[in-house]
C-alpha positions as CSV (number, residue, x, y, z in Angstrom):
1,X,-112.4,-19.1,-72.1
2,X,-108.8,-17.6,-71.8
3,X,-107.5,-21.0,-72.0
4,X,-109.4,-21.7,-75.4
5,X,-107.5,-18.0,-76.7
6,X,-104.3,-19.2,-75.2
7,X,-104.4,-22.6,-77.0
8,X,-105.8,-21.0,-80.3
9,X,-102.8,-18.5,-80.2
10,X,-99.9,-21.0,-80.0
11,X,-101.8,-22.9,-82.9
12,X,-102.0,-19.6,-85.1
13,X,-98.3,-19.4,-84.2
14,X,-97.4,-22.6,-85.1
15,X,-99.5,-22.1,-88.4
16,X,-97.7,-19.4,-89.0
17,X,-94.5,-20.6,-88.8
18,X,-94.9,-23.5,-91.3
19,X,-96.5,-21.1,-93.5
20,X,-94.5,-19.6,-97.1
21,X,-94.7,-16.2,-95.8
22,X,-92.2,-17.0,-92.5
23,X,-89.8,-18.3,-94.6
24,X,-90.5,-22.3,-94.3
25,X,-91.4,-23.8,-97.5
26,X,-93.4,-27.0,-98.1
27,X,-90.8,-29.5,-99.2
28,X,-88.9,-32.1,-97.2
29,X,-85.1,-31.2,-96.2
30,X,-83.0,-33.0,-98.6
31,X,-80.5,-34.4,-95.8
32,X,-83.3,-35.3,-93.1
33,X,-86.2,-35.9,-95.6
34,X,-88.4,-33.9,-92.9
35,X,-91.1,-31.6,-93.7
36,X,-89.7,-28.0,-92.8
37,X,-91.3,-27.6,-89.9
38,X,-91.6,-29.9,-87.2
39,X,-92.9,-29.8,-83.9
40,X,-92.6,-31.8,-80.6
41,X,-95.7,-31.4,-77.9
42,X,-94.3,-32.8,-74.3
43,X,-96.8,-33.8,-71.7
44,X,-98.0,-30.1,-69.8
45,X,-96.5,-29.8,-66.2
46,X,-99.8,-30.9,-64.0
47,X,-100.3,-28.3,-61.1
48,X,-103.2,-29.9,-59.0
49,X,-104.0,-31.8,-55.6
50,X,-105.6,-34.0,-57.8
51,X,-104.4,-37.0,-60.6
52,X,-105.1,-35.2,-63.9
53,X,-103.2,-37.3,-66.4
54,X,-106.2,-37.9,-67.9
55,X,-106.5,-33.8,-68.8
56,X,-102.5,-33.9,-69.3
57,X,-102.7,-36.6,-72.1
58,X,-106.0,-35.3,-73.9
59,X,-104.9,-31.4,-74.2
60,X,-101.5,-33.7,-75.3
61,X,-103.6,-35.3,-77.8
62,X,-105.6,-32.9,-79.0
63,X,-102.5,-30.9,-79.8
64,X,-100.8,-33.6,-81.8
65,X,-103.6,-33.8,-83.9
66,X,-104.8,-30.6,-84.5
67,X,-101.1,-29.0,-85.4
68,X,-100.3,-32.1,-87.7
69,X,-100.5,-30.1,-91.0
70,X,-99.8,-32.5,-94.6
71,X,-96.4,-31.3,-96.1
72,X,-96.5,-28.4,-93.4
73,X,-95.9,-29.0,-89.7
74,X,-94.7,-32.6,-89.0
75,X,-96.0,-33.6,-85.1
76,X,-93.4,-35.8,-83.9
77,X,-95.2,-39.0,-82.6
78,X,-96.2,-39.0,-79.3
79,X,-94.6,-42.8,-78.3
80,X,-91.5,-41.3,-79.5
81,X,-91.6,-37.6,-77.0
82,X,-92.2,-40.5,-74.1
83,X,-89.4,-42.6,-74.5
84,X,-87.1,-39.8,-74.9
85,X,-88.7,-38.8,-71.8
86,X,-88.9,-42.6,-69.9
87,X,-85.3,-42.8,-70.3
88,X,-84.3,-39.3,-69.0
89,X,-83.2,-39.7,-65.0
90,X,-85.2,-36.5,-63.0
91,X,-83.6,-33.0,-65.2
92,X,-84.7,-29.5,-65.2
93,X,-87.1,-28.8,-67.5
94,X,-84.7,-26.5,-70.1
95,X,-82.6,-29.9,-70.4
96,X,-85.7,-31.6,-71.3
97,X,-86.6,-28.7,-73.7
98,X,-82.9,-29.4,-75.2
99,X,-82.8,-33.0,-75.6
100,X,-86.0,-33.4,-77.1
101,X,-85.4,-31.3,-79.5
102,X,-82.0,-32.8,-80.3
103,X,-83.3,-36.5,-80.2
104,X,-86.3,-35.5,-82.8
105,X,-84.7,-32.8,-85.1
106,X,-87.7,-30.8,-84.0
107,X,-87.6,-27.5,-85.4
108,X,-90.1,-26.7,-82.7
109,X,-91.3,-27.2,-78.9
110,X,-94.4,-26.5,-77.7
111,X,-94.9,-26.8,-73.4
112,X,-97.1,-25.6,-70.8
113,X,-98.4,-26.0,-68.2
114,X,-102.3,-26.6,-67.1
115,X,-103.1,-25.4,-63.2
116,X,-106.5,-26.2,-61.4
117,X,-107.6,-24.2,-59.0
118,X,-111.1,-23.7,-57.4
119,X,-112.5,-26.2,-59.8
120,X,-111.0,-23.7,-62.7
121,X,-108.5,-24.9,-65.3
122,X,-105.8,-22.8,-66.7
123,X,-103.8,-23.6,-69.4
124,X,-100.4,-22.0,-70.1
125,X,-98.9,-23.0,-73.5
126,X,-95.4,-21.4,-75.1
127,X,-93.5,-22.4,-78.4
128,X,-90.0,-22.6,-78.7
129,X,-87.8,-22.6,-82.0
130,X,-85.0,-25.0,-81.5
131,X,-81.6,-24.9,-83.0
132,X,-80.9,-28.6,-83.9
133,X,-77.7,-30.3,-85.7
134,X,-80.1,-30.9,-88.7
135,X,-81.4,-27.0,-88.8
């Protein structure tokens, strides 16, 4: 259950932050022609004894979709987070954080991590608000 508040947090936050009253307004940036907020979801650090890609890709999934807001929040594509990431060579995660952003003009990054332990999942999910060339 605190997973489910966690994950409905970051989503209010994110809401929020495409929202008239934080500043952001609706229409596209005139020199990127992108919505004025957008967000990039990488894949949540797995911590298990176990494969869970399959829980890494949904909760990935599910987050694209439901933070994909018309004129809003812009999710950056999913195909295009993993070939940033495909052609990265092993980097600390801030890096990651850094070049993603870059790469996508994302305006935001939203990372976690989901840990299983005694057949309990926890999900840890944080935001980040990126300063990009294009911002």
């Amino acid at each position: 259950m605190k997973s489910v508040h966690l994950i409905f947090l970051t989503l209010c936050l994110v809401a929020w932050a495409g929202s008239p009253a934080s500043g952001a307004t609706s229409q596209a940036d005139p020199v990127t022609d992108q919505p004025a907020a957008t967000i990039a979801v990488l894949p949540f650090v797995m911590h298990t004894t176990e494969s869970g890609s399959h829980i890494q890709q949904g909760v990935m999934t599910m987050l694209n979709t439901r933070l994909s807001w018309p004129d809003q929040v812009k999710v950056i594509p999913r195909r295009d987070v993993f070939d940033i990431l495909d052609g990265l060579p092993e980097k600390n995660r801030n890096q990651v954080i850094s070049l993603v952003a870059r790469q996508t003009g994302s305006r935001y990054i939203l990372d976690g991590s989901i840990t299983r332990l005694a057949g309990s999942f926890s999900i840890d999910a944080w935001s980040m608000t990126c300063r990009t060339s294009s911002t």
